[in-house]
C-alpha positions in Angstrom: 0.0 0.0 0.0 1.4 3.0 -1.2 0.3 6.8 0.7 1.0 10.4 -0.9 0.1 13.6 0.7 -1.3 16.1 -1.3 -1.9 18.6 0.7 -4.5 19.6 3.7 -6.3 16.8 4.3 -5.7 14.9 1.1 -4.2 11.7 0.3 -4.1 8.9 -2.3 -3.7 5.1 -1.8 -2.8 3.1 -4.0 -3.0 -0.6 -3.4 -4.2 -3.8 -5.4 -4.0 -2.4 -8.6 -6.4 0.6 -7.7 -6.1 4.4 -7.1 -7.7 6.2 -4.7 -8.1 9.8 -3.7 -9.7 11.0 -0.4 -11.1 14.3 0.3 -9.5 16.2 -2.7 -8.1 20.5 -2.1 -5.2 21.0 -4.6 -5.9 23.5 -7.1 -7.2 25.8 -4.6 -3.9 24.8 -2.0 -1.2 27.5 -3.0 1.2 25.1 -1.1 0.1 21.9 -3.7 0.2 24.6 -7.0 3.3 22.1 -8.0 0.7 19.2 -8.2 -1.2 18.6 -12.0 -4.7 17.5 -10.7 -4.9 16.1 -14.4 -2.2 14.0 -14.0 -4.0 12.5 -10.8 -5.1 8.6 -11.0 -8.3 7.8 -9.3 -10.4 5.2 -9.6 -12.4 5.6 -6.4 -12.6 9.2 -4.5 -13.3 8.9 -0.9 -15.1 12.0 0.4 -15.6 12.3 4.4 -17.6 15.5 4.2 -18.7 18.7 2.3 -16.5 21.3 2.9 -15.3 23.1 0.3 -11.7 22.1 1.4 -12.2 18.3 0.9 -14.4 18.3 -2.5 -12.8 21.0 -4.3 -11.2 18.8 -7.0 -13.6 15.9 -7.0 -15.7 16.7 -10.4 -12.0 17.2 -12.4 -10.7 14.4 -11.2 -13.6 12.2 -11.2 -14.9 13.5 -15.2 -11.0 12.7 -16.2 -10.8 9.3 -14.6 -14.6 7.9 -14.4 -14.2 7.8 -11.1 -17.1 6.1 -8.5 -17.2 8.8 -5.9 -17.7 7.3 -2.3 -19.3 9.4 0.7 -22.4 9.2 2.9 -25.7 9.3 1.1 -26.5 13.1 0.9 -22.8 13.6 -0.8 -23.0 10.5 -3.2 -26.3 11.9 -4.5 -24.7 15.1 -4.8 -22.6 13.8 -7.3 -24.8 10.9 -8.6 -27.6 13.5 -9.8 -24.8 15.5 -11.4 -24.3 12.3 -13.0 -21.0 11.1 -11.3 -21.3 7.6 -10.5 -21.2 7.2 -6.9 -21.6 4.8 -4.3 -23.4 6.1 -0.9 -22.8 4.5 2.7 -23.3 5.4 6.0 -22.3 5.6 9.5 -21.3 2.0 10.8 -21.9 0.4 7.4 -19.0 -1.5 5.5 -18.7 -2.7 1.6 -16.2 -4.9 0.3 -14.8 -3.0 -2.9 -12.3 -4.5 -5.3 -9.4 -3.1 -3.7 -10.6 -4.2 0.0 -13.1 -3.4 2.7 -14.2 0.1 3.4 -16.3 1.0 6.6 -17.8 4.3 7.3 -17.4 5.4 10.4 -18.4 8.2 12.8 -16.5 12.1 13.3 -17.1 15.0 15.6 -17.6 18.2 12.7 -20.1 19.7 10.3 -20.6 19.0 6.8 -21.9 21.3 4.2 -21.1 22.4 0.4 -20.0 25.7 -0.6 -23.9 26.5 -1.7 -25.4 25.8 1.1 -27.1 22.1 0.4 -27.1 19.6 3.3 -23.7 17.1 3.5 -25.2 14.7 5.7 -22.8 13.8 9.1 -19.3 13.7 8.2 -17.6 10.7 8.9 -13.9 8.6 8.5 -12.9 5.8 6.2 -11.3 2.4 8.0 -9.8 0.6 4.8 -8.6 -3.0 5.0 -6.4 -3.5 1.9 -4.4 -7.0 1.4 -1.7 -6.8 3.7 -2.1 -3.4 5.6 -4.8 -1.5 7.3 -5.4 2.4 7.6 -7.9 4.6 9.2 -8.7 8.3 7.7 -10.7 10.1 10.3 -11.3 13.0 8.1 -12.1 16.2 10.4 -12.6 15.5 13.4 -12.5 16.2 17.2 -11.3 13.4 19.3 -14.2 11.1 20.7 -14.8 8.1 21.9 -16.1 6.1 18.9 -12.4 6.1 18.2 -12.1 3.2 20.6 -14.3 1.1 18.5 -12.0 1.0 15.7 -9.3 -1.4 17.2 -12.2 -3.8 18.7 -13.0 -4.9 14.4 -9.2 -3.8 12.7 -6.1 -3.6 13.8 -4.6 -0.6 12.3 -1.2 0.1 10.4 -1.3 3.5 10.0 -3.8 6.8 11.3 -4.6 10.1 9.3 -5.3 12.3 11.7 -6.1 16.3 11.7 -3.6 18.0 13.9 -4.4 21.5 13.2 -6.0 22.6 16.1 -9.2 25.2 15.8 -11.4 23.3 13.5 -10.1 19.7 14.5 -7.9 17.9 17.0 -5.0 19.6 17.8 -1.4 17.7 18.4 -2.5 16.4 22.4 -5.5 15.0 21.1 -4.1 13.7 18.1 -1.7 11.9 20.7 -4.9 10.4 22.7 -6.6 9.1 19.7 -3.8 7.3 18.3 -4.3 5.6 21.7 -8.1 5.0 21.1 -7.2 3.7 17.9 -4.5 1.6 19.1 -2.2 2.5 16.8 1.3 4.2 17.2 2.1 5.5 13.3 0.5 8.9 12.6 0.5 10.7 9.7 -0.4 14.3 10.1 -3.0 16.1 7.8 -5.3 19.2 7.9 -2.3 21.6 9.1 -0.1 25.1 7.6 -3.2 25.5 4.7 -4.8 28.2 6.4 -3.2 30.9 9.2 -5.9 29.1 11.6 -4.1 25.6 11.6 -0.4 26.6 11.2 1.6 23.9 13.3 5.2 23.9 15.1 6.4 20.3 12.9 9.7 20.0 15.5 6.9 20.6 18.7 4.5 18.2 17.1 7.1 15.5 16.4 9.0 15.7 20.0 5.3 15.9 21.8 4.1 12.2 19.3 8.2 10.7 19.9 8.0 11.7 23.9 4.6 9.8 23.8 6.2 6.8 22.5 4.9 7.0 18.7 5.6 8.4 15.3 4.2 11.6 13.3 5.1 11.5 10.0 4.4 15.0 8.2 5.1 14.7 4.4 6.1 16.8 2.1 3.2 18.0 -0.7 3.8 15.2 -3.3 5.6 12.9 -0.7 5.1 9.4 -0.4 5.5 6.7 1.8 5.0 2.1 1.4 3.5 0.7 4.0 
């Protein structure tokens, strides 16, 4: 399973054979202006809610690759009536896809496109691939739903918001990686805005003096699990 960060809170996966984006801001991410959303490979685009910095990109990239766009129900009809395919879930639901198993699963936020139409509860992705197992919580505060996770999958890596303001900040970041069970963090959701600009030596030290590893990537950076 390989991971690049794009930027804010976006990330593609690519494993078995498939591409996946989740919650795609580029072209409006001065900081990702390196990064040719055309040249992106998606088959599936994970979206975990409706803000306009985590859906920005999705009709380019999803008319370019025919992408099935995956959310709750309120965004997959979104894009379904705009005629995207799409294929809706909800909280506490799972499918198995060809790539592996995706559950939908609960987050602490609000969720709402840029005009103003109803995004449904936001929510995270747990995605069991072949061989490794990550959990995207999309935007989120920390809560205890987290704890869940660990009981069903064991985890290889978290996504996590560390920004503070609108999400977790780095301390609560630290405590759901406990809830989760799972000691490799990679950070997301930090430095777009001047609301969620983050000290990366402060954040690292606070995660290594905790016992467990924040990884925050370049733009374009990618890591193998």
């Amino acid at each position: 399973m390989k991971i690049t960060f794009y930027g804010h809170a976006c990330i593609g996966i690519e494993v078995s054979g498939k591409n996946i984006i989740i919650d795609p801001f580029i072209s409006g991410n001065e900081k990702a202006s390196h990064i040719d959303i055309n040249s992106l490979k998606a088959d599936y685009i994970l979206i975990t809610h409706a803000h306009f910095d985590h859906i920005q990109d999705v009709e380019v990239i999803a008319k370019n690759n025919n992408s099935v766009i995956v959310s709750n129900w309120e965004i997959a009809t979104y894009y379904g009536n705009k005629g995207f395919q799409y294929h809706p879930m909800n909280h506490g639901g799972s499918w198995q896809f060809d790539f592996g198993k995706v559950k939908y699963v609960s987050a602490i936020h609000s969720s709402a496109f840029p005009d103003g139409t109803y995004g449904g509860n936001p929510g995270g992705f747990v995605i069991e691939g072949e061989h490794k197992n990550i959990y995207v919580s999309g935007d989120t505060a920390l809560t205890m739903d987290m704890k869940l996770i660990p009981m069903r999958t064991k985890l290889d890596l978290a996504v996590f918001p560390i920004g503070n303001c609108f999400t977790m900040d780095v301390e609560d970041a630290i405590l759901a990686s406990d809830f989760v069970e799972c000691d490799k963090i990679l950070g997301c959701h930090f430095d777009t805005f001047g609301f969620i600009m983050v000290d990366h030596n402060d954040a690292k030290k606070k995660f290594f003096d905790a016992g467990k590893d924040l990884m925050l990537l370049e733009i374009g950076q990618s890591i193998d699990l």
